[in-house]
N, C-alpha and C positions, 0 to 999 in steps of 0.2 A: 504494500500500500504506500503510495504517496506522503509523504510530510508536509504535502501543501497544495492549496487549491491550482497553483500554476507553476510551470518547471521552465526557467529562463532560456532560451531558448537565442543567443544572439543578441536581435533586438526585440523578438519578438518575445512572449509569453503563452505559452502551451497550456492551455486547461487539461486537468485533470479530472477525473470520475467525482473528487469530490464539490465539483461546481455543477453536477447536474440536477438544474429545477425540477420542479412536482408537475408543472403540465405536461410537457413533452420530453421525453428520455434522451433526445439530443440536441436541448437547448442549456444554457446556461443559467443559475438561479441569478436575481439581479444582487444578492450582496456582493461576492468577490468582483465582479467588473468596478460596484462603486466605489469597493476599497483601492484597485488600482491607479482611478482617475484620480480618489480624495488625497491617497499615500502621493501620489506622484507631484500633486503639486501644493501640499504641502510642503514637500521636501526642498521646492524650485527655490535658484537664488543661494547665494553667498549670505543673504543675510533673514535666512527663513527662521530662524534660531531666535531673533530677535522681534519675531511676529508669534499670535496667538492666533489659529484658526474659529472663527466667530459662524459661518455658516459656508454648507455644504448645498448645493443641488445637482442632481445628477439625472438628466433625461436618457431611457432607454429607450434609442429613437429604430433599432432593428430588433429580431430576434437574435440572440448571440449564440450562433452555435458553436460547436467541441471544435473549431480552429484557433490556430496560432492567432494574438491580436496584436497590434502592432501601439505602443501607447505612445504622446507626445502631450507639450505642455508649452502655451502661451502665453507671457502676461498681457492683462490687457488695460490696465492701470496700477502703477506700481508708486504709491503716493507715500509716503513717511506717516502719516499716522495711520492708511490705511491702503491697502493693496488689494485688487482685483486679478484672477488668474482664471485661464478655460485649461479644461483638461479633456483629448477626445483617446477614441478608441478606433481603432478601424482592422477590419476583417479583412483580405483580399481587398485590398485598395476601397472597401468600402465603409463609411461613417454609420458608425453603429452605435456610439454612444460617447455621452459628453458632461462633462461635469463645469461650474462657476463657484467658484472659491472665492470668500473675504478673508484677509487676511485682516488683524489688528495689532497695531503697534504694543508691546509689550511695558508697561510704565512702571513705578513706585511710587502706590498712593497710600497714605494715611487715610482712612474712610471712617465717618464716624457710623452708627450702628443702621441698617438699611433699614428701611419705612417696611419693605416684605422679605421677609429669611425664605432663604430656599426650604423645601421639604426636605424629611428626614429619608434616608432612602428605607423601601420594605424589608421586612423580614427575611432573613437569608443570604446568598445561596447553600450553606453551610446547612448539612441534615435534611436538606431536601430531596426527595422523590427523583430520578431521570427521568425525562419525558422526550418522546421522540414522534415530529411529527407523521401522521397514520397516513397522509394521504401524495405520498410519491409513489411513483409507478416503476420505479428499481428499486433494488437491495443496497446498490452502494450509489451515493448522492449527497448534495448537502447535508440531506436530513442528519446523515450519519457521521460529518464532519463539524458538527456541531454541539455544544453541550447544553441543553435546557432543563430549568429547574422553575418548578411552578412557585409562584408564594402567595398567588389572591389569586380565585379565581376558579374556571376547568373550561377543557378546550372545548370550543365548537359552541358554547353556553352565554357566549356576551363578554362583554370587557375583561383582561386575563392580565395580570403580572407576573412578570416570568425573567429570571438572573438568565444571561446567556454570555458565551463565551466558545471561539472557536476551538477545535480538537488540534488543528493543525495549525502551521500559518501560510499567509497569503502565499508569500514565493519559497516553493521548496530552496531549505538551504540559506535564506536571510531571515533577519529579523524582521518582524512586526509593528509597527509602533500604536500607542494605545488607541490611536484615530481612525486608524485600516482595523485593528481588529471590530471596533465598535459599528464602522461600517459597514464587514460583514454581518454581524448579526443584525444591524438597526434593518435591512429590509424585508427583515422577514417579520415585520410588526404584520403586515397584512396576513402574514400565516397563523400567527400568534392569535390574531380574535377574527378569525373567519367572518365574511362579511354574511355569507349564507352558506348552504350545504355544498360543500365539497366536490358531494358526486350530483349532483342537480345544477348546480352552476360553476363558470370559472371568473374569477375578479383577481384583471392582472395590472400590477401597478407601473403605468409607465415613465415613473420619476420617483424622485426620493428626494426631500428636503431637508437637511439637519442643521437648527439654530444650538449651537453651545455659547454657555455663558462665560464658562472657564474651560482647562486642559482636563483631559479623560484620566483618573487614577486607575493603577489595579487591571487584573485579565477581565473582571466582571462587569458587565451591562447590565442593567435593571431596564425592562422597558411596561411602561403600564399603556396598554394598547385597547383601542376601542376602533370601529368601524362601523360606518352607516351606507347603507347600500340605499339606491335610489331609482324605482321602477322602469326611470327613460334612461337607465345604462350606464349608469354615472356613477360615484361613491369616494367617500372621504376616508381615511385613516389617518387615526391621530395615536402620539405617543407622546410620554413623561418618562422623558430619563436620567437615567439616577445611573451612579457608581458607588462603592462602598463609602463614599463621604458623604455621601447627600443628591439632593438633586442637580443635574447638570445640563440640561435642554430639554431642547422638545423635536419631533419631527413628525411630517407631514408625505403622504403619499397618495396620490389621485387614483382611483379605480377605474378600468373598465368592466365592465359588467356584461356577461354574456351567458345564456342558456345553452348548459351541454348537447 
């Protein structure tokens, strides 16, 4: 078995068995693509070290199949207190997927005490249950590259909290940093609180939003997920996320909505 969603390959990146999504057995799930766009240009720049990553978006504008993908990184305003970056993906010389990165200037402030304290993060992951999601159509795939632990909540039933953290990491053979791992699990909020039945409908998220307030501690994600599904095809998913210190963003992901 692989040690990571993708095997470096050059310049390219080679998917592995563990990036295959729940609808189709040779497509890709969408966290590890976002991790590579959000890791890559986070990382952009000589002076990335001295920027905080404030929000992530990432539209999955093809279906991403089990090819090599080719990534690169633009800035597209690079200002001293704040910094703007695109990150794309491309298959066979085709655009598959693209991510818009804020970056924020890093400071030293004295802050007297906030008007709203973040929340406390839930209960766990420590002593909790594995939970593996039921509805992929292989044996080996995300589902299984993944670690999920419930703390509020049960699947398929309405709004769910659940500690997640990858099995492996992103590039066999490198490091992770705590942004790419969060990454890949943040897209799977839509898995997380099913919008409806699984085998009666598919609701596929064709973007990914993530606002942080601060930097990600710890291997662990907390995400508390809900989803509304909406009869002309459409549908929201929302998240509250948390790491072992406390609350640390939120993120957002649009539905499509479609009868099996």
């Amino acid at each position: 078995m692989s040690q990571g969603f993708y095997r470096r390959d050059g310049d390219t990146f080679v998917p592995t068995s563990h990036t295959i999504g729940p609808w189709d057995p040779g497509l890709q799930h969408g966290g590890p693509p976002a991790a590579l766009l959000a890791g890559a240009a986070e990382r952009y720049g000589d002076d990335a070290a001295d920027f905080v990553v404030a929000r992530v978006t990432v539209e999955l504008l093809r279906p991403l199949g089990l090819v090599p993908l080719a990534l690169s990184v633009e800035p597209l305003r690079l200002g001293r207190q704040a910094q703007w970056l695109t990150a794309e993906l491309r298959a066979e010389g085709r655009l598959c997927a693209r991510a818009t990165m804020v970056r924020i200037a890093r400071v030293d402030l004295s802050l007297p005490d906030a008007r709203t304290r973040p929340e406390s993060a839930p209960p766990g992951p420590e002593g909790l249950p594995d939970f593996v999601f039921p509805f992929f159509q292989t044996d080996e795939g995300y589902h299984r590259a993944v670690d999920i632990r419930i703390a509020e909540g049960a699947w398929s039933k309405g709004p769910l909290t659940a500690w997640m953290r990858p099995r492996v990491g992103l590039v066999e053979g490198e490091p992770s940093s705590p942004l790419e791992r969060a990454m890949i699990v943040v897209d799977a909020t839509n898995g997380l609180a099913p919008a409806l039945s699984t085998e009666a409908f598919a609701f596929i998220n064709p973007d990914l939003t993530v606002h942080l307030h601060r930097p990600l501690a710890g291997e662990w994600l907390c995400i508390a997920g809900r989803s509304i599904p909406e009869p002309l095809g459409t549908g929201l998913v929302q998240g509250a996320l948390f790491d072992t210190g406390g609350e640390v963003g939120r993120c957002l992901q649009s539905l499509v909505v479609r009868a099996r």
